[in-house]
TISEDO-9321 format. One line per field, with one value per residue (C-alpha): residue in three letters; residue number from 0; x, z, y. Coordinates in steps of 0.02 Angstrom, whole numbers, plus 50000, padded with zeros to 5 digits. Layout:
% TISEDO-9321
r (ALA/...)
k (NUM/...)
xx (X/...)
zz (Z/...)
yy (Y/...)
//
This chain:
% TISEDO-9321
r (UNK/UNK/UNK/UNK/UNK/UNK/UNK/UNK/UNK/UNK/UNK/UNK/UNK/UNK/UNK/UNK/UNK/UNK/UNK/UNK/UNK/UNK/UNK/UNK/UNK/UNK/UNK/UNK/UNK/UNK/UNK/UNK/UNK/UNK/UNK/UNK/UNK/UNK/UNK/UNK/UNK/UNK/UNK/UNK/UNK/UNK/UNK/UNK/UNK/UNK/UNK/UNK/UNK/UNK/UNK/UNK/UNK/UNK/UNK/UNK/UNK/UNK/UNK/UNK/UNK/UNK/UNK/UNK/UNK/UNK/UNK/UNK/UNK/UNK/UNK/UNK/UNK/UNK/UNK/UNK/UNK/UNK/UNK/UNK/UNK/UNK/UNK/UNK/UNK/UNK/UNK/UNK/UNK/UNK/UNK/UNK/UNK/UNK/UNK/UNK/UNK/UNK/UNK/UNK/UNK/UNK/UNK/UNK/UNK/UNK/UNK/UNK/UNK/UNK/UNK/UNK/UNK/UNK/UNK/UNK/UNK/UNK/UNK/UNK/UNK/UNK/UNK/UNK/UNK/UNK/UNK/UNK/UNK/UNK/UNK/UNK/UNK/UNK/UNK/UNK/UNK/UNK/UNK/UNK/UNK/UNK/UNK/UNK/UNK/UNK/UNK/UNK/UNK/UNK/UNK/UNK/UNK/UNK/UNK/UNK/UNK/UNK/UNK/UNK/UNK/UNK/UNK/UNK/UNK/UNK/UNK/UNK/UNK/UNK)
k (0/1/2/3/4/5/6/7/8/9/10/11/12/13/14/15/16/17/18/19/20/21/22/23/24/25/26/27/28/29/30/31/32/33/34/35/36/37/38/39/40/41/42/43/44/45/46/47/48/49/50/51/52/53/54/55/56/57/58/59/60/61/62/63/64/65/66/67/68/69/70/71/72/73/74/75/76/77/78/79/80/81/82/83/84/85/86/87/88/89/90/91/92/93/94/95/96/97/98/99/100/101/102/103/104/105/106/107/108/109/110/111/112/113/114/115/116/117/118/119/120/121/122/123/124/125/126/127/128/129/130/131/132/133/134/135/136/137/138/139/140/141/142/143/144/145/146/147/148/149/150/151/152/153/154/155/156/157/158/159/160/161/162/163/164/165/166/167/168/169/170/171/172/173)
xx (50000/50057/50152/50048/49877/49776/49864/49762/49929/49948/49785/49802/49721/49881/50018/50211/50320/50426/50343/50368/50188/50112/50062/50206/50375/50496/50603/50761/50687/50628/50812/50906/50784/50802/51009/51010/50907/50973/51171/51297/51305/51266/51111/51059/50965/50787/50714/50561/50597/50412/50227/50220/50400/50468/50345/50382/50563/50565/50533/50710/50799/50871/50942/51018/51089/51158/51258/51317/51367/51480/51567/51594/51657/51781/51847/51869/51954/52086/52152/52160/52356/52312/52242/52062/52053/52131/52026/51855/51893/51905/51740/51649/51711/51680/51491/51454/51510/51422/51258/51289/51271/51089/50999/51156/51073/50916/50990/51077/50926/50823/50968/50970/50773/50764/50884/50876/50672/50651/50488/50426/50367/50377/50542/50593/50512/50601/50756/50727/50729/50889/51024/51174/51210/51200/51313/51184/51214/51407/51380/51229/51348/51506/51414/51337/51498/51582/51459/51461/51681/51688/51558/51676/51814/51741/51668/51831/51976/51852/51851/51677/51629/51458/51377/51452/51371/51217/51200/51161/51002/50930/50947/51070/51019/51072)
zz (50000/49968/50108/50085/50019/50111/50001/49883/49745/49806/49751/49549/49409/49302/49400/49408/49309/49389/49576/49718/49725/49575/49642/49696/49597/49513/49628/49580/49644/49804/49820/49806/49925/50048/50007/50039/50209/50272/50235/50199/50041/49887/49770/49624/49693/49651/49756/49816/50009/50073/50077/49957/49896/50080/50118/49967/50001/50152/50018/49986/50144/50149/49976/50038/50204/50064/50016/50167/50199/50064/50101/50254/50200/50075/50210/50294/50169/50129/50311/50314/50350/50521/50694/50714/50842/50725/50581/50680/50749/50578/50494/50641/50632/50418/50483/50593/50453/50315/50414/50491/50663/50615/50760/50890/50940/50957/51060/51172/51189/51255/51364/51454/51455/51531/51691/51713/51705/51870/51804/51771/51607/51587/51655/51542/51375/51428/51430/51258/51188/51268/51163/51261/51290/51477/51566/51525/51329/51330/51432/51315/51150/51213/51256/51098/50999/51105/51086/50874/50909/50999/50845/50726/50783/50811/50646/50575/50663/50567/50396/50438/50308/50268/50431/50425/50253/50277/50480/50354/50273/50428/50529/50385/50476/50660)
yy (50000/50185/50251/50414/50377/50515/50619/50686/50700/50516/50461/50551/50445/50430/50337/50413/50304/50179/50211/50122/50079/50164/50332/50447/50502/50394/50276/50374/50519/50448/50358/50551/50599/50456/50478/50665/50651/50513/50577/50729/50670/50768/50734/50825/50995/51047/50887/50908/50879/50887/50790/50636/50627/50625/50481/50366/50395/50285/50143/50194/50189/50026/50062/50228/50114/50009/50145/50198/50016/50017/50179/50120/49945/50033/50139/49979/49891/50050/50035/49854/49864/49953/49872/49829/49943/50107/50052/50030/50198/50267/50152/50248/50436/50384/50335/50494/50620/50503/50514/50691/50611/50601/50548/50566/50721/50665/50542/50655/50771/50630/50556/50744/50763/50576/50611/50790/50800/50675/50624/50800/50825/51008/51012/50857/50943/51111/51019/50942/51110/51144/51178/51140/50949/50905/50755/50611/50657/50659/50485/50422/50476/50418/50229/50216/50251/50130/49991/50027/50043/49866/49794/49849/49796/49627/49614/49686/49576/49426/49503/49514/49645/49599/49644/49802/49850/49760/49821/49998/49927/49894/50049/50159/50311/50268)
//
């Protein structure tokens, strides 16, 4: 089923050609899309970011993981002369600037709202608006990069590549 079909463009007579589901903009579109939210990296401009595009380009977000897989594995594979330990250190600063850090703030926000709001919720919404990153980010950030560090460098000292590339498809935006 269409990912947006309350949308009135959604629900047009004449179908978009090769759609993900018949109704919205061609799958290359949706994949730029899904590529140029999802990471830093650059996409043809004039997109159109907003209402049925953005929708149908979640159809396209394992794909745009894909990518960010393989980036990630070639990085991998250039520093294969250097310790699992250098070389996972390098696959995850390469994943953070792919992705922007997309979600690693959202992460932090929530980490700060979580222990600093003490089961208040104004207090806890106040501090999700905060801008400045409180102890309970640095410690959620700084765990999280540590869990995806010791992964790698599993999966790495194995010439375990596949994981790494296909962990993207799954969650390519985390």
């Amino acid at each position: 089923m269409c990912p947006t079909a309350r949308s009135p463009e959604c629900r047009r007579t004449t179908p978009a050609p090769r759609s993900c589901c018949g109704t919205g903009p061609p799958l290359i579109t949706a994949f730029w899309v899904a590529l140029g939210f999802l990471t830093c990296l650059p996409v043809p401009r004039g997109l159109p970011h907003g209402g049925p595009t953005a929708g149908h380009s979640v159809v396209m977000y394992p794909l745009a993981g894909l990518v960010i897989g393989a980036l990630c594995g070639i990085g991998a594979a250039l520093f294969d002369g250097v310790g699992e330990g250098l070389r996972a250190a390098i696959v995850v600063t390469l994943w953070v600037a792919l992705t922007g850090g997309l979600h690693l703030d959202g992460l932090a926000d929530w980490a700060d709202a979580w222990a600093g709001g003490h089961g208040d919720r104004a207090k806890s919404l106040a501090l999700l608006e905060d801008p400045h990153a409180g102890a309970m980010a640095a410690v959620a950030l700084v765990l999280l990069l540590l869990v995806k560090f010791s992964a790698l460098a599993e999966a790495l000292g194995s010439q375990a590549y596949a994981p790494l590339i296909l962990a993207q498809c799954w969650g390519g935006r985390r």
